[in-house]
Structure formats: C-alpha cells, structure tokens
mmCIF file as gemmi writes it, N, C-alpha and C atoms, coordinates in Angstrom:
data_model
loop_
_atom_site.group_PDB
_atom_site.id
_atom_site.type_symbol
_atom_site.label_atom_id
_atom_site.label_alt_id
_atom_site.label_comp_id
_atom_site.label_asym_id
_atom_site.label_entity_id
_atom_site.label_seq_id
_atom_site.pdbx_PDB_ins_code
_atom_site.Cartn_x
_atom_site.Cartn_y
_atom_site.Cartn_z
_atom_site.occupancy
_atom_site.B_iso_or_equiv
_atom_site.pdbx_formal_charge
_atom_site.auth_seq_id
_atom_site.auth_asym_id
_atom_site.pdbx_PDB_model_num
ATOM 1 N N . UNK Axp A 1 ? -13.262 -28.108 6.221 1 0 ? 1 A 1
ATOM 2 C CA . UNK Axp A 1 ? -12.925 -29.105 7.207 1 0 ? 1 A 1
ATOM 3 C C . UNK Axp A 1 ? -11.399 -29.249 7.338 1 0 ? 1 A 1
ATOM 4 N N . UNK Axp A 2 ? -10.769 -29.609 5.933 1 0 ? 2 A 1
ATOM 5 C CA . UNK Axp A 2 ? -9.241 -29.66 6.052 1 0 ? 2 A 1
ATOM 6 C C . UNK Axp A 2 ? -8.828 -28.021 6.604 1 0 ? 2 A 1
ATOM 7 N N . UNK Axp A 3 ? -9.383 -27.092 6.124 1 0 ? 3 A 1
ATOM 8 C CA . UNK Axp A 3 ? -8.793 -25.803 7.14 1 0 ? 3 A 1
ATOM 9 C C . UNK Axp A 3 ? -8.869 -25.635 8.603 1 0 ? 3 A 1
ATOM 10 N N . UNK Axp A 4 ? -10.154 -26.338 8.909 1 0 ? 4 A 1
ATOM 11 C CA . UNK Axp A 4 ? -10.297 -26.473 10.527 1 0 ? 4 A 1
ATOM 12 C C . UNK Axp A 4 ? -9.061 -27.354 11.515 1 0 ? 4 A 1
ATOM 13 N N . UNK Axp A 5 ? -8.724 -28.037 10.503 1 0 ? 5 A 1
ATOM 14 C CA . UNK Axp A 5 ? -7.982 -28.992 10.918 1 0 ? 5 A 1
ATOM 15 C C . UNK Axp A 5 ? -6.364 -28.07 10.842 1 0 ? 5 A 1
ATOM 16 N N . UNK Axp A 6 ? -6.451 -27.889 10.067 1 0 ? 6 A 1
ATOM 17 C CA . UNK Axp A 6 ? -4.626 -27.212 9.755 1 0 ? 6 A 1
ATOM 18 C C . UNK Axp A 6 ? -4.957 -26.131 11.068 1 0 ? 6 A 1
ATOM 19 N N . UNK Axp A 7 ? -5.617 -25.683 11.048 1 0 ? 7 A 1
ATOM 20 C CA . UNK Axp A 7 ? -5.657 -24.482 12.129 1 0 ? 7 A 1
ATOM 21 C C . UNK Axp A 7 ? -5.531 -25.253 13.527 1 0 ? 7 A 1
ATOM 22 N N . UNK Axp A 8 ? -5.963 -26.203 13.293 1 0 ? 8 A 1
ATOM 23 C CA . UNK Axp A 8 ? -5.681 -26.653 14.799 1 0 ? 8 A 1
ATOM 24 C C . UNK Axp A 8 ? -4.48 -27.063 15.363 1 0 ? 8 A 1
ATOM 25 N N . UNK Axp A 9 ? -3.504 -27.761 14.288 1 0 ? 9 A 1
ATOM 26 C CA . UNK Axp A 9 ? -2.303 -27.903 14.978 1 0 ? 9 A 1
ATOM 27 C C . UNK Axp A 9 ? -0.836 -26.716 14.088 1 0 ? 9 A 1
ATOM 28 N N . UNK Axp A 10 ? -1.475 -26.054 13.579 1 0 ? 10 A 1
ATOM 29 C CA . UNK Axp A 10 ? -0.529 -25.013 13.224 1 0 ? 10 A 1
ATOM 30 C C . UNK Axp A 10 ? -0.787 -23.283 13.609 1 0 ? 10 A 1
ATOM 31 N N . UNK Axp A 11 ? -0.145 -23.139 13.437 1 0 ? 11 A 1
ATOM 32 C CA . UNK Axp A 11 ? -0.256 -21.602 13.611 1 0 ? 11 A 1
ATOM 33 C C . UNK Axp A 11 ? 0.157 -20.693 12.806 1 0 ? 11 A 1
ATOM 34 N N . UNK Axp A 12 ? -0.349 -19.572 12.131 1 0 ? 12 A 1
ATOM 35 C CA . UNK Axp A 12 ? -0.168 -18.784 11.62 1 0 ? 12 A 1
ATOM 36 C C . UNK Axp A 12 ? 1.111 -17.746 11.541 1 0 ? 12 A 1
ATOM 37 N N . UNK Axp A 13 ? 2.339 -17.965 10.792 1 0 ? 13 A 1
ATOM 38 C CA . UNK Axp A 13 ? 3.158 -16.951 11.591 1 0 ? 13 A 1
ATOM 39 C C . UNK Axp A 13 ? 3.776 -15.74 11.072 1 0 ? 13 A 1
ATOM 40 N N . UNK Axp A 14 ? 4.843 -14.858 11.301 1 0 ? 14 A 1
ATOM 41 C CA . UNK Axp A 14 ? 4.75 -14.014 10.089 1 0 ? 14 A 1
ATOM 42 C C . UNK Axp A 14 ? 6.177 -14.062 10.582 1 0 ? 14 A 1
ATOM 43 N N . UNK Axp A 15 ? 7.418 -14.11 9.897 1 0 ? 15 A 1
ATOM 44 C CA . UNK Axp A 15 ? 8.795 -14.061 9.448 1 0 ? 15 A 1
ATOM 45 C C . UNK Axp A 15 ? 9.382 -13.136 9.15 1 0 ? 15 A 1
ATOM 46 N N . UNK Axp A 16 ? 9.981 -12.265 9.656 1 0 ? 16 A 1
ATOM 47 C CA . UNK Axp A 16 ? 10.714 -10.802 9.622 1 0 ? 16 A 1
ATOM 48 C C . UNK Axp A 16 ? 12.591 -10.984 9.11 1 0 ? 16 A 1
ATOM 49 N N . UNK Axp A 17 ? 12.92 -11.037 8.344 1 0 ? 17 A 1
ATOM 50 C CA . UNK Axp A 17 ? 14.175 -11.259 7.979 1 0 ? 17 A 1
ATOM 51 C C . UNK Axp A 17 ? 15.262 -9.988 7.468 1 0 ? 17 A 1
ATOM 52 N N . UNK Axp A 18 ? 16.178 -10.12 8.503 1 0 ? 18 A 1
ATOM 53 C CA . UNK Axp A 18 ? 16.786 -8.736 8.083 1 0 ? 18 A 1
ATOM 54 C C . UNK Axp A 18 ? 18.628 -9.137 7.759 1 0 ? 18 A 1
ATOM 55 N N . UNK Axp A 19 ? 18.64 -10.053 6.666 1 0 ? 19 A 1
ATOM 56 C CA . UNK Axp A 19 ? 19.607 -10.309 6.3 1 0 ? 19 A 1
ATOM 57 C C . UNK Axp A 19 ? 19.958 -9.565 5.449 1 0 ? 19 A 1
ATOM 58 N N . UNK Axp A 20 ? 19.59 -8.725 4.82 1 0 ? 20 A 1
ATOM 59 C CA . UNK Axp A 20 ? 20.214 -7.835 4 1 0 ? 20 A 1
ATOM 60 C C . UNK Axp A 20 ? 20.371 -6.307 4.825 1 0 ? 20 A 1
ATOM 61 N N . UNK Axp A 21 ? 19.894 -6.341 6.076 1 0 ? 21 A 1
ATOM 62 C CA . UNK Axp A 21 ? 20.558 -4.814 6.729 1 0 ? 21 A 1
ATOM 63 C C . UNK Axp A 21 ? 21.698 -5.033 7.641 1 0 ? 21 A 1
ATOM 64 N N . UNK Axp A 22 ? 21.758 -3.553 7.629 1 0 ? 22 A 1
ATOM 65 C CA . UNK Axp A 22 ? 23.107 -3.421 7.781 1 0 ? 22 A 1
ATOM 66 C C . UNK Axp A 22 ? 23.122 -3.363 9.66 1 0 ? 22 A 1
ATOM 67 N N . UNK Axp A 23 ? 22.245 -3.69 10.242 1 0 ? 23 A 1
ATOM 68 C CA . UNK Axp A 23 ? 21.948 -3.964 11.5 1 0 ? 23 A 1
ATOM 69 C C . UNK Axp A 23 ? 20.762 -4.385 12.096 1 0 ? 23 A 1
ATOM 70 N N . UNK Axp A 24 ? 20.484 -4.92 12.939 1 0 ? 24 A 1
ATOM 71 C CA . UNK Axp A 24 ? 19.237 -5.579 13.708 1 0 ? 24 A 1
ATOM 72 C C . UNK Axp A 24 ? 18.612 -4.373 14.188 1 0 ? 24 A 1
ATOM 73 N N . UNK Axp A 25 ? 17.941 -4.077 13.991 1 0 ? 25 A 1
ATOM 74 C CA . UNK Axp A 25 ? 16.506 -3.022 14.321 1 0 ? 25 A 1
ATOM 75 C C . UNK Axp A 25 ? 16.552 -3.519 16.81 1 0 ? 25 A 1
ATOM 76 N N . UNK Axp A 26 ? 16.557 -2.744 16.83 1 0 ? 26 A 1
ATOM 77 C CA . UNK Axp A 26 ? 16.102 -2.822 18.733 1 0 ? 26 A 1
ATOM 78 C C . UNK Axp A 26 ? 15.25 -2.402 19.123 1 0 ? 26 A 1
ATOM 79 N N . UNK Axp A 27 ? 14.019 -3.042 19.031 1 0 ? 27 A 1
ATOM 80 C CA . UNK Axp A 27 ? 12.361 -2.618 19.739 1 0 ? 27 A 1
ATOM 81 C C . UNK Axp A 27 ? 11.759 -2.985 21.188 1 0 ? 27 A 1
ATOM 82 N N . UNK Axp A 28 ? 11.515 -1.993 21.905 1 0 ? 28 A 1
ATOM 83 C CA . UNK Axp A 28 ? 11.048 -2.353 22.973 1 0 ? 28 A 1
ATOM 84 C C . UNK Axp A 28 ? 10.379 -3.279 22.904 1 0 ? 28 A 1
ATOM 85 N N . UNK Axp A 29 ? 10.504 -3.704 23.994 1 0 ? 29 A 1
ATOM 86 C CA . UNK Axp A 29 ? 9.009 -4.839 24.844 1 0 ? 29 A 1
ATOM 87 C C . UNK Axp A 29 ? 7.862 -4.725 24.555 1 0 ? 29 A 1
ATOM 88 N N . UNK Axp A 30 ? 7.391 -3.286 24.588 1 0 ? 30 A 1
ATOM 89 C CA . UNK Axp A 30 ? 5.829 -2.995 24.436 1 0 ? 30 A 1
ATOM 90 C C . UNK Axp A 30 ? 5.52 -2.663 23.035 1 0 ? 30 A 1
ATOM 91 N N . UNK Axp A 31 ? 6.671 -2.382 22.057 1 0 ? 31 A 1
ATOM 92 C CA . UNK Axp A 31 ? 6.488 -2.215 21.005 1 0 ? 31 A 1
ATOM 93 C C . UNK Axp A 31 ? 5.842 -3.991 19.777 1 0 ? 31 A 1
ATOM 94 N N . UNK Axp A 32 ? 7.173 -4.7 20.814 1 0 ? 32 A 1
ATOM 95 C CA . UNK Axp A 32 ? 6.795 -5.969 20.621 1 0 ? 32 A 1
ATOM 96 C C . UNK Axp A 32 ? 5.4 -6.673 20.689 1 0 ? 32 A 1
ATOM 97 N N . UNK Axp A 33 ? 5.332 -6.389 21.681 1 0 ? 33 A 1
ATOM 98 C CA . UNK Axp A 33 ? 3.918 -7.084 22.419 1 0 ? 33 A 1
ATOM 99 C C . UNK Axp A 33 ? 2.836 -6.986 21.476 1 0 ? 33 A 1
ATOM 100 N N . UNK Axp A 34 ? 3.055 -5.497 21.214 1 0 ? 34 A 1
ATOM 101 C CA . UNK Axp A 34 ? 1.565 -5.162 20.132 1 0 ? 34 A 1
ATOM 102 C C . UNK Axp A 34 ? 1.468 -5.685 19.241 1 0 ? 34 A 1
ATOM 103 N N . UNK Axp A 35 ? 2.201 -6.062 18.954 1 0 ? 35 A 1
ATOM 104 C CA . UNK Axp A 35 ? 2.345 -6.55 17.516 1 0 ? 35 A 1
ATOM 105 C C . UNK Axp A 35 ? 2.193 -8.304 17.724 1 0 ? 35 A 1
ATOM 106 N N . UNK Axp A 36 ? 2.086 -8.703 18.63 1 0 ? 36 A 1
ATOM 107 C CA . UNK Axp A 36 ? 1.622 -10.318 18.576 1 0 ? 36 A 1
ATOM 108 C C . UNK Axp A 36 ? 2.474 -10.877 19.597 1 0 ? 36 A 1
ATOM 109 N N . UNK Axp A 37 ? 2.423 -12.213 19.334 1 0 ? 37 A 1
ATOM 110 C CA . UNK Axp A 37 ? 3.09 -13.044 20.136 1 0 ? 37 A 1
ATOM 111 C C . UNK Axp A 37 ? 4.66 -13.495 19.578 1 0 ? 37 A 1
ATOM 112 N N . UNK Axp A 38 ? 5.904 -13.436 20.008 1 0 ? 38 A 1
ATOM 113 C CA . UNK Axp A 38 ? 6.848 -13.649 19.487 1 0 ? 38 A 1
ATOM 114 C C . UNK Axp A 38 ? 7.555 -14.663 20.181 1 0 ? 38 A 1
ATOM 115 N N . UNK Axp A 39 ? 7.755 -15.446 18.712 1 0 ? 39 A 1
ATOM 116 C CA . UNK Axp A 39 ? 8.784 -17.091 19.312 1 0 ? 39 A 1
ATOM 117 C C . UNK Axp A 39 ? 10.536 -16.562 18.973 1 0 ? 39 A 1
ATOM 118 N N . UNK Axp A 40 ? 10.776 -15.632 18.43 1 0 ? 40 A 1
ATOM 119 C CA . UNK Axp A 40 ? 11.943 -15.27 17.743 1 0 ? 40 A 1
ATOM 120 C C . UNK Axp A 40 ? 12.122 -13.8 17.871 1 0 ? 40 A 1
ATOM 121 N N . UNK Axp A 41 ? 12.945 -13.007 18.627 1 0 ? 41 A 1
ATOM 122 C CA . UNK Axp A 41 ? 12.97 -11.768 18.624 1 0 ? 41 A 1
ATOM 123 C C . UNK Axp A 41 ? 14.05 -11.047 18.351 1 0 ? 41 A 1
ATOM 124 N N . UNK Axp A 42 ? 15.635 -12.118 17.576 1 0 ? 42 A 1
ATOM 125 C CA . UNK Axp A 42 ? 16.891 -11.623 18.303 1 0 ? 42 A 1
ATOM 126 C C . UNK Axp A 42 ? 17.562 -12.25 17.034 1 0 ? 42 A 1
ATOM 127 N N . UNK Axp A 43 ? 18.217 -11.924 16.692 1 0 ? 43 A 1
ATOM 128 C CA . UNK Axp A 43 ? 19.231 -12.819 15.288 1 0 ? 43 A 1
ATOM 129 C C . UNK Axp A 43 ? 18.952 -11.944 14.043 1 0 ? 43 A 1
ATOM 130 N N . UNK Axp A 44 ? 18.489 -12.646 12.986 1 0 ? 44 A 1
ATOM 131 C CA . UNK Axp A 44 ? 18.439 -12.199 11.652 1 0 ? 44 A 1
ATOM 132 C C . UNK Axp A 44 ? 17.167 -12.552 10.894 1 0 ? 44 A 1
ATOM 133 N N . UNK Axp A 45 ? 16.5 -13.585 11.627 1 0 ? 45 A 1
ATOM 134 C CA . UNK Axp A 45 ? 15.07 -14.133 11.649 1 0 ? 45 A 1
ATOM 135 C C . UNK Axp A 45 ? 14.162 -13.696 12.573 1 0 ? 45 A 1
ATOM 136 N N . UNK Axp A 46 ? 13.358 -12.902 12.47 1 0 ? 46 A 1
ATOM 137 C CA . UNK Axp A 46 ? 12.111 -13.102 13.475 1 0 ? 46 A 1
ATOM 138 C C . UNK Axp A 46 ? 10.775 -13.764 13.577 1 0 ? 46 A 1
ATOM 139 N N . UNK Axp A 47 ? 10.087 -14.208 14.208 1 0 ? 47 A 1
ATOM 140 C CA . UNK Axp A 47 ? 9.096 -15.428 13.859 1 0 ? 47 A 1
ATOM 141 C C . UNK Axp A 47 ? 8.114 -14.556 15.063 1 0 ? 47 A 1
ATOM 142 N N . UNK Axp A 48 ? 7.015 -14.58 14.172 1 0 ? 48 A 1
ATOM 143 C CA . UNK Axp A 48 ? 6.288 -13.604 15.256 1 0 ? 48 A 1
ATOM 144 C C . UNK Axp A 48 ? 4.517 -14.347 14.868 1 0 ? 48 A 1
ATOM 145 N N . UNK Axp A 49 ? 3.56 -14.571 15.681 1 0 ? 49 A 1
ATOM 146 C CA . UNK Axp A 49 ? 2.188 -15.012 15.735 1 0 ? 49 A 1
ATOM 147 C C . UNK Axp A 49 ? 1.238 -13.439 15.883 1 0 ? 49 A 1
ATOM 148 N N . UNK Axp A 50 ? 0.38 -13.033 14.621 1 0 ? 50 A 1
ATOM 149 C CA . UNK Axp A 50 ? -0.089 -12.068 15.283 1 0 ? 50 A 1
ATOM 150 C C . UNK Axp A 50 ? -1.5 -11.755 14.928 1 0 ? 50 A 1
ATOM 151 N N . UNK Axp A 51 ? -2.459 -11.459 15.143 1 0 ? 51 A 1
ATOM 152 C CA . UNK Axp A 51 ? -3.751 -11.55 14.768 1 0 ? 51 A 1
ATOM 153 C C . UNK Axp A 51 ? -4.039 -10.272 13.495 1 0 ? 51 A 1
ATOM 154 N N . UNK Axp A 52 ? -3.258 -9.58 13.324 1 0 ? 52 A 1
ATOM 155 C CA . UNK Axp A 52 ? -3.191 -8.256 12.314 1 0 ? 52 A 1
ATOM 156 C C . UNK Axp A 52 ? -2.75 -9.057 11.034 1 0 ? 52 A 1
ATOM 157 N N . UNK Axp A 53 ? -3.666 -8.822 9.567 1 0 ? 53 A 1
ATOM 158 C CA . UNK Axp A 53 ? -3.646 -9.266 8.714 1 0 ? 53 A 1
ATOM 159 C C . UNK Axp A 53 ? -2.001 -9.204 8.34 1 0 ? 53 A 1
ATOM 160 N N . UNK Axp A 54 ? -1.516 -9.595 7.553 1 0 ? 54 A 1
ATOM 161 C CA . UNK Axp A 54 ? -0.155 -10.043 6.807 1 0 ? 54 A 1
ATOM 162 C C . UNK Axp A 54 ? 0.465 -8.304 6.749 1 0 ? 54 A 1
ATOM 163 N N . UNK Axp A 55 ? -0.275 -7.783 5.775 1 0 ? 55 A 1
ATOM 164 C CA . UNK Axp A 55 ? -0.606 -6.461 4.977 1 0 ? 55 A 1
ATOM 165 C C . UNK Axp A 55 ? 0.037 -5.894 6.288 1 0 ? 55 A 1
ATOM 166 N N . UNK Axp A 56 ? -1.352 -5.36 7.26 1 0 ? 56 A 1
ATOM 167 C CA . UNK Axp A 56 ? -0.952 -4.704 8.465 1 0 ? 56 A 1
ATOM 168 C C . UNK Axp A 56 ? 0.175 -4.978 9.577 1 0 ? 56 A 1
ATOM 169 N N . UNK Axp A 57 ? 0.486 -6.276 9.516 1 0 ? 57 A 1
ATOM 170 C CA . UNK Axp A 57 ? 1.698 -6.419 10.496 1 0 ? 57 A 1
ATOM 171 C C . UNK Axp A 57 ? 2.627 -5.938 9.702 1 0 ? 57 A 1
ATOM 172 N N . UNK Axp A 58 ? 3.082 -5.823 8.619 1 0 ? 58 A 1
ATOM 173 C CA . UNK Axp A 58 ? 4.35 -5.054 7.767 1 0 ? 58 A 1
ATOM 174 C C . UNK Axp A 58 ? 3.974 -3.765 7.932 1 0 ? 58 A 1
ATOM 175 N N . UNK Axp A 59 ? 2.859 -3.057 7.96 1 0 ? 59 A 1
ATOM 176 C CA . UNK Axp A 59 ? 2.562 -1.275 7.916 1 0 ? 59 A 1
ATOM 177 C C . UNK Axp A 59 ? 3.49 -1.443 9.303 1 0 ? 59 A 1
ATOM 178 N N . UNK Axp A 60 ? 3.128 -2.068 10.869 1 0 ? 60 A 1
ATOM 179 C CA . UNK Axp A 60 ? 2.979 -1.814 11.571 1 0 ? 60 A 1
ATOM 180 C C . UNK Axp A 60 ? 4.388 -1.58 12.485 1 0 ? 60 A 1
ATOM 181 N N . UNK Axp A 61 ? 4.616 -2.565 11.679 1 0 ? 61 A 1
ATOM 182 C CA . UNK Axp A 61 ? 6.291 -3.171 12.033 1 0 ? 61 A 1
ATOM 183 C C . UNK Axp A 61 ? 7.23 -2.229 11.793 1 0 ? 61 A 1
ATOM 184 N N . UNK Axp A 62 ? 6.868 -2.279 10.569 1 0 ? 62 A 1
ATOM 185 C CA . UNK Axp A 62 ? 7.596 -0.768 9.684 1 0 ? 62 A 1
ATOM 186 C C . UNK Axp A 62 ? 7.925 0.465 10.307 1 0 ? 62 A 1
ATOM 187 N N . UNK Axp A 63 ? 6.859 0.673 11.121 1 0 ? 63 A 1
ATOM 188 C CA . UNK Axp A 63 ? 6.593 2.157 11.693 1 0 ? 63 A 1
ATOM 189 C C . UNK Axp A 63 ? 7.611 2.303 12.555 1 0 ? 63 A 1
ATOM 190 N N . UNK Axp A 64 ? 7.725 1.347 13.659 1 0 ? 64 A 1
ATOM 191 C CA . UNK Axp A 64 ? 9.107 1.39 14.506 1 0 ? 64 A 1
ATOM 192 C C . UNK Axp A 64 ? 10.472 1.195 14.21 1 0 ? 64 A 1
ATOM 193 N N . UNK Axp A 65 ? 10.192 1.098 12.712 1 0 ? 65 A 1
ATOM 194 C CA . UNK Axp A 65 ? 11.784 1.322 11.781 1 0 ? 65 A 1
ATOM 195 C C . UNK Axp A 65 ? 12.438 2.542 11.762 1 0 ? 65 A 1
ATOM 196 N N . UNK Axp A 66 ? 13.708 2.165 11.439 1 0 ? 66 A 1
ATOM 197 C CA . UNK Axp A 66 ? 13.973 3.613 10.703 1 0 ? 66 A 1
ATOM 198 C C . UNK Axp A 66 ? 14.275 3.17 9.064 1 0 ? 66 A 1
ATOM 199 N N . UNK Axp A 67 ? 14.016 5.037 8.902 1 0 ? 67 A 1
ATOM 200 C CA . UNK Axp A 67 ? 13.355 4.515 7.256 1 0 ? 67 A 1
ATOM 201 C C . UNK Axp A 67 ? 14.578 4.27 6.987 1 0 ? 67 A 1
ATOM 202 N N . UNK Axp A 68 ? 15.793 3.924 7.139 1 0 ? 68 A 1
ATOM 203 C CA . UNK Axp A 68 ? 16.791 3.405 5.816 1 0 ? 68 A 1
ATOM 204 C C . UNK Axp A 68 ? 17.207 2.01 5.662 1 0 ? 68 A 1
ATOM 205 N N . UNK Axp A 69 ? 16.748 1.592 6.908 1 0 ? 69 A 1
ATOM 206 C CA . UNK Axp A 69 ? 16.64 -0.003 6.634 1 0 ? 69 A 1
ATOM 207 C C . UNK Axp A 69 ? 15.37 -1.131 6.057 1 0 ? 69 A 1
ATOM 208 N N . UNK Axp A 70 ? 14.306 0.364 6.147 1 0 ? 70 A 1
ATOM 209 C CA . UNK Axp A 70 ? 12.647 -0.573 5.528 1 0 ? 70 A 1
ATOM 210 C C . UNK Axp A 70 ? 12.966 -1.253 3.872 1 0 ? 70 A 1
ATOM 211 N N . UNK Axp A 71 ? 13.817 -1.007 3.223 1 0 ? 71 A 1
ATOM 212 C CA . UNK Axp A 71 ? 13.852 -1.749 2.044 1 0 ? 71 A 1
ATOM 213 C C . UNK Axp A 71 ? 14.31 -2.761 2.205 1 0 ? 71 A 1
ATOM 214 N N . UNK Axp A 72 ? 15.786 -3.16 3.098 1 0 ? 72 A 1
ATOM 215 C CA . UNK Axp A 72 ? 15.968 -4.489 3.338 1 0 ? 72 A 1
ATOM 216 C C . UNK Axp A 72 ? 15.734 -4.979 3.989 1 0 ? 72 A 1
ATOM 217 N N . UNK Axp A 73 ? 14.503 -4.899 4.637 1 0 ? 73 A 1
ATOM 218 C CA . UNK Axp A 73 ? 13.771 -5.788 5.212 1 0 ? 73 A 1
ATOM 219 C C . UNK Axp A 73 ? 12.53 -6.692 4.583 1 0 ? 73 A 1
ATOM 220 N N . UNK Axp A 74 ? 12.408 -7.837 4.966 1 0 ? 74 A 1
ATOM 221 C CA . UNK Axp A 74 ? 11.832 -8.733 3.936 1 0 ? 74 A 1
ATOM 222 C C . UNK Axp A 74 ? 10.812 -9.636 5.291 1 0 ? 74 A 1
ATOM 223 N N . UNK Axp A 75 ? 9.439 -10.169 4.391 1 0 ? 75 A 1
ATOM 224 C CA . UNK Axp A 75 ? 8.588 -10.431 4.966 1 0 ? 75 A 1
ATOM 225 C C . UNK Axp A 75 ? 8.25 -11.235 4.469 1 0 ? 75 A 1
ATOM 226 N N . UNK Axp A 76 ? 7.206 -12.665 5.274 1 0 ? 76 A 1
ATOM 227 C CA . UNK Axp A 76 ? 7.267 -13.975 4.39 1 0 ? 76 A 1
ATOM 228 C C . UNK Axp A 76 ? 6.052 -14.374 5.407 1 0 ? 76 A 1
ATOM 229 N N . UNK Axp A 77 ? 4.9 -14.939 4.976 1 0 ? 77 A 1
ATOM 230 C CA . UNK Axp A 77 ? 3.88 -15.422 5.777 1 0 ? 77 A 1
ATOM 231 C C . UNK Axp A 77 ? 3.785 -17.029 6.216 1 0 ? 77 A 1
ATOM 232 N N . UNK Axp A 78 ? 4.211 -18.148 7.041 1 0 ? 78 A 1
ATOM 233 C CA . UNK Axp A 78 ? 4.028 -19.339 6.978 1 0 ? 78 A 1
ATOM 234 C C . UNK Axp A 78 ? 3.036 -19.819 8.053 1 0 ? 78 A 1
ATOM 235 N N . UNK Axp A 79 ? 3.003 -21.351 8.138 1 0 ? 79 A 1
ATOM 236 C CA . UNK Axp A 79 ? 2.734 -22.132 8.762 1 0 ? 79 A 1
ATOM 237 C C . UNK Axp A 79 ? 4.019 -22.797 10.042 1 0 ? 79 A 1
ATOM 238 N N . UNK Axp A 80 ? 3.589 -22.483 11.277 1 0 ? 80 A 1
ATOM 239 C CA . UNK Axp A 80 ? 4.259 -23.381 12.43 1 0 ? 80 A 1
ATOM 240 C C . UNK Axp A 80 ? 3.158 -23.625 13.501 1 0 ? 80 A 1
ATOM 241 N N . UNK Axp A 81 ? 4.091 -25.374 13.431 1 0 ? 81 A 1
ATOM 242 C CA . UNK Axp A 81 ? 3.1 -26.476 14.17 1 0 ? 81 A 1
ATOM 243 C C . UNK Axp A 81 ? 3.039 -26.256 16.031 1 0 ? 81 A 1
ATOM 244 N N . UNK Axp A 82 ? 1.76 -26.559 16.541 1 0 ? 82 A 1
ATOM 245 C CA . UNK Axp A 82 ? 1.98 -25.537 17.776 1 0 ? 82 A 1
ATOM 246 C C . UNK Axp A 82 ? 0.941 -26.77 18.533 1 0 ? 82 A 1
ATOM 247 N N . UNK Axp A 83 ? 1.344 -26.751 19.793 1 0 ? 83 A 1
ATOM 248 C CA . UNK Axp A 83 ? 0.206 -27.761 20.995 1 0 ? 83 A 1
ATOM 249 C C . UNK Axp A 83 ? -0.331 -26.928 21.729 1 0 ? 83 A 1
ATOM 250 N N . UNK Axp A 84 ? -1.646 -27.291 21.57 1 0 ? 84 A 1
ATOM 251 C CA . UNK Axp A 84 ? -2.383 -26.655 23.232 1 0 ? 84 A 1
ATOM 252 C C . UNK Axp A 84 ? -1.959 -26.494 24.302 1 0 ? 84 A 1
C-alpha cells in the first residue's frame, strides 16, 4: 500500500554524473529518447526517467560512450516527486 502510494507521487529516476570526466559525452536525440524520458540532459548531472531496469539503463547508456570515459562515469538510482 505504502509502495502504491510512493509511486504515485514520485518517480523513479536514474542520475548519470560525469564529474570526474574529462568531458560531457554528446548524444543524439534519438539516442536519448530510447533510453527514457529526460528532465536533465546538459551539465555534469543527468536525471533521466526510464522503464529499463537500473542494471540495463547503465549497459545501455554505456554503449553510446566512448570507452575511455565509461569508468568515470557514475550512476545512482533515486526518487523525484512528479504531478499528473
């Protein structure tokens, strides 16, 4: 019941942080898209909503990396509060 409830006014989100590289990664639009819904696409934080387990949005994300920045990149699963 209390989970029904948290789900209702929060949202699931997944946090992409690339403060330790040595540049911001630049992904298309459509690369974006697939990967969920994004409130944050631009800075050093990314804040992204996506229906692909935790696990799989990092495989997925990853892929449109290049490999010398996938180590400092860092991943963090939270809660943000959201209205109908």
């Amino acid at each position: 019941m209390l989970k029904d409830f948290i789900k209702s006014i929060y949202e699931k989100v997944y946090i992409i942080n690339f403060e330790h590289c040595s540049h911001i990664p630049s992904l298309t639009k459509e690369e974006l898209t697939c990967l969920g819904k994004w409130y944050v696409s631009t800075g050093k934080e990314w804040i992204c909503h996506s229906d692909y387990e935790f696990e799989e949005f990092q495989k997925l994300f990853l892929n449109f990396i290049n490999a010398e920045d996938k180590d400092n990149i860092s991943f963090v699963s939270d809660f943000m509060p959201f209205q109908h």
